[in-house]
MIKOL-701968 format. One line per 8 residues: number of its first residue (from 1); for each residue y, z, x of N, C-alpha, C, O. Coordinates in steps of 0.2 Angstrom, whole numbers, plus 5000, padded with zeros to 4 digits. Layout:
N
NUM> Y:Z:X:Y:Z:X:Y:Z:X:Y:Z:X  ...
//
This chain:
88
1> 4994:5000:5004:5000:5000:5000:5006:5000:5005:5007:5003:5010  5010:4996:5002:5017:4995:5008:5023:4996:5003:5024:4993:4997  5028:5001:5004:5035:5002:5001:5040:4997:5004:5040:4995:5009  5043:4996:4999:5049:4991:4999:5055:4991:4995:5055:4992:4989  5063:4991:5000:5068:4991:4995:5071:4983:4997:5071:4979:5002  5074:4983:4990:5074:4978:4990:5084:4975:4987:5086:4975:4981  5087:4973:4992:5095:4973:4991:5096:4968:4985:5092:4963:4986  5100:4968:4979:5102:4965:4974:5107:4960:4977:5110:4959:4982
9> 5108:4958:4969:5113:4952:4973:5114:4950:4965:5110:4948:4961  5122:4952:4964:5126:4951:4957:5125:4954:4952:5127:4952:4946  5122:4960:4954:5121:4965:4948:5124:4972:4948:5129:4974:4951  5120:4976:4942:5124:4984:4944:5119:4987:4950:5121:4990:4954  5114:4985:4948:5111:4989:4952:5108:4987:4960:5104:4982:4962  5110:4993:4964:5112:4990:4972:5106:4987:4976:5105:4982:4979  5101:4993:4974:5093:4990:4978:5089:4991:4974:5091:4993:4968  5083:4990:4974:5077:4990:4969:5072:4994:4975:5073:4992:4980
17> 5067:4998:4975:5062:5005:4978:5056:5003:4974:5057:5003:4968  5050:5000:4977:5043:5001:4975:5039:4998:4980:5040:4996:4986  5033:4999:4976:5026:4999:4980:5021:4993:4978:5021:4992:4972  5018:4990:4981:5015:4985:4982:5008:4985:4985:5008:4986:4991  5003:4984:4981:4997:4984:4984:4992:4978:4983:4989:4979:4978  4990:4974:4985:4987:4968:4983:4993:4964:4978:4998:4962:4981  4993:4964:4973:4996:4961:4969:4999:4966:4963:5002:4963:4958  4999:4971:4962:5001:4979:4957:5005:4983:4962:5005:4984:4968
25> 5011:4983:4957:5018:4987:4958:5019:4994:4955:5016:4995:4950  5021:4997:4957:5021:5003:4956:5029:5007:4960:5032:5005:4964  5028:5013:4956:5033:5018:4960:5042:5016:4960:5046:5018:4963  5042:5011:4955:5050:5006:4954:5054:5012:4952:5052:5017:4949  5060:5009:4955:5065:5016:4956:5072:5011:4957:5073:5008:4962  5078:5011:4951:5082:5006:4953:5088:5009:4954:5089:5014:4951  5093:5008:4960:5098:5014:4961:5104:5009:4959:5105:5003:4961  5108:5013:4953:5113:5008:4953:5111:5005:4946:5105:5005:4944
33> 5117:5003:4942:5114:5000:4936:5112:5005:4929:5111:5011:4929  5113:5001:4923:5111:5006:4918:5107:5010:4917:5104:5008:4912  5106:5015:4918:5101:5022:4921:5095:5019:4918:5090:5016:4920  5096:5022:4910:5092:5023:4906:5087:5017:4905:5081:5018:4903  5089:5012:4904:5088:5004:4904:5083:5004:4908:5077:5003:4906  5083:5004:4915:5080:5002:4920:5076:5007:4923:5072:5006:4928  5078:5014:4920:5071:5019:4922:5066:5017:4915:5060:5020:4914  5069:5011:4909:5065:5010:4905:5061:5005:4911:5055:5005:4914
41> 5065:5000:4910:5060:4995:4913:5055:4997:4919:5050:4994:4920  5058:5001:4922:5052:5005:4929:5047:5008:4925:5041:5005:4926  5047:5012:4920:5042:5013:4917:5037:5008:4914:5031:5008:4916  5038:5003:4909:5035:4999:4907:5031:4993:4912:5025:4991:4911  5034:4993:4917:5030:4986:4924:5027:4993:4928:5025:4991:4933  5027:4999:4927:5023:5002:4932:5017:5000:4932:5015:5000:4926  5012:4998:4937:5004:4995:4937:5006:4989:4936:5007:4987:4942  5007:4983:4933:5008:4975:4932:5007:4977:4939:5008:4981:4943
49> 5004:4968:4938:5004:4963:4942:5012:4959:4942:5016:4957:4939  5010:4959:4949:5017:4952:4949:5018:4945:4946:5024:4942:4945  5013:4941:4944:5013:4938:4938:5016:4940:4933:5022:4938:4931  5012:4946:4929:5014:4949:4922:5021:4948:4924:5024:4943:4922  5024:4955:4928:5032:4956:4930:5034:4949:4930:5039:4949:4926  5033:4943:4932:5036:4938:4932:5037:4936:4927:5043:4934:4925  5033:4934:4924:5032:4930:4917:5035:4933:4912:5036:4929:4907  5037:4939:4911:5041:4943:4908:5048:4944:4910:5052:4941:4906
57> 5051:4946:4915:5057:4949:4918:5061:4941:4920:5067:4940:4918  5058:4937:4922:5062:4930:4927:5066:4928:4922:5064:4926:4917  5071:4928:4923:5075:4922:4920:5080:4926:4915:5084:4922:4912  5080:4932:4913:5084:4936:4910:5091:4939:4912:5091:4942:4918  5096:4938:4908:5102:4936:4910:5107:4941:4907:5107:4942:4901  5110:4944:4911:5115:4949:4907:5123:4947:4909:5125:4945:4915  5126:4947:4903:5135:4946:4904:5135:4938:4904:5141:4936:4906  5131:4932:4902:5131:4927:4908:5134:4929:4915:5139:4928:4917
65> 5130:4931:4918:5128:4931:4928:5126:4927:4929:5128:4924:4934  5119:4924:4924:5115:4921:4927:5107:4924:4931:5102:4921:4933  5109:4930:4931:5105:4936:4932:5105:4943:4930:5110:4945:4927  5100:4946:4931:5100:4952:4927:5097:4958:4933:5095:4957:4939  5097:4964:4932:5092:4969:4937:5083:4967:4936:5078:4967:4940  5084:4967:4929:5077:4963:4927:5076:4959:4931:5072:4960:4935  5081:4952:4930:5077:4947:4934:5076:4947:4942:5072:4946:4946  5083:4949:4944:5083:4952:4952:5073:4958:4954:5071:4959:4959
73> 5072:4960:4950:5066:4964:4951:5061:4957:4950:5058:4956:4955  5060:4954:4946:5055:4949:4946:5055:4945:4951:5049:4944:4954  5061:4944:4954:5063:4939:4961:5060:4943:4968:5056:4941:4973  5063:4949:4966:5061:4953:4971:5052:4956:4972:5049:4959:4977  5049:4955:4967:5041:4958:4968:5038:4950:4970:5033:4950:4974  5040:4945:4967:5037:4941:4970:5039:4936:4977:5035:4932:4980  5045:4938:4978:5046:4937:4985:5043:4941:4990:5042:4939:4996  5041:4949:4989:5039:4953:4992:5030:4951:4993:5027:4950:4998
81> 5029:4951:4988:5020:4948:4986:5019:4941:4989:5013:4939:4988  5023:4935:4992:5022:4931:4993:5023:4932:5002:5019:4929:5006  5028:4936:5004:5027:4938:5011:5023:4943:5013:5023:4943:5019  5020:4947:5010:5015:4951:5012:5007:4945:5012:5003:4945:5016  5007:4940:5006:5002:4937:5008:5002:4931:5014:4997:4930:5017  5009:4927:5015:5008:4925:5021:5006:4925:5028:5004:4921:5032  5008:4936:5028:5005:4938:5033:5001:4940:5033:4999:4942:5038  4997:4941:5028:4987:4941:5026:4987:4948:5029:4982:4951:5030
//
């Protein structure tokens, strides 16, 4: 299991804190951003997979940004999940 923070970009929330083990996320922690919102969302993807998380979370848009803490978290588990398998 490998911990990972992970810096945002155009949102409220500054970085995004979890755990990754094969393909299952865990331990999300968002600093920054609307509290209760996204200790919901940390609750609800704890254990997904990065698929699920994706297929869910990508592409959801707050304020038009064009991005959301949601979507920056899907970006971010599957960017993490794509560089830990590169390096096998």
């Amino acid at each position: 299991m490998m911990h990972y923070t992970y810096k945002t970009s155009g949102v409220c929330a500054k970085t995004i804190d979890f755990d990754i083990d094969g393909d299952i996320i865990t331990n999300v922690v968002f600093t920054g951003g609307c509290n209760g919102n996204l200790k919901a969302v940390a609750k609800l993807t704890d254990g997904m997979t990065v698929d699920k998380i994706e297929s869910i979370l990508l592409g959801n848009d707050c304020g038009g940004r064009g991005t959301s803490c949601a979507d920056q978290f899907a970006k971010a588990v599957r960017e993490v999940y794509n560089t830990e398998k590169a390096i096998g």
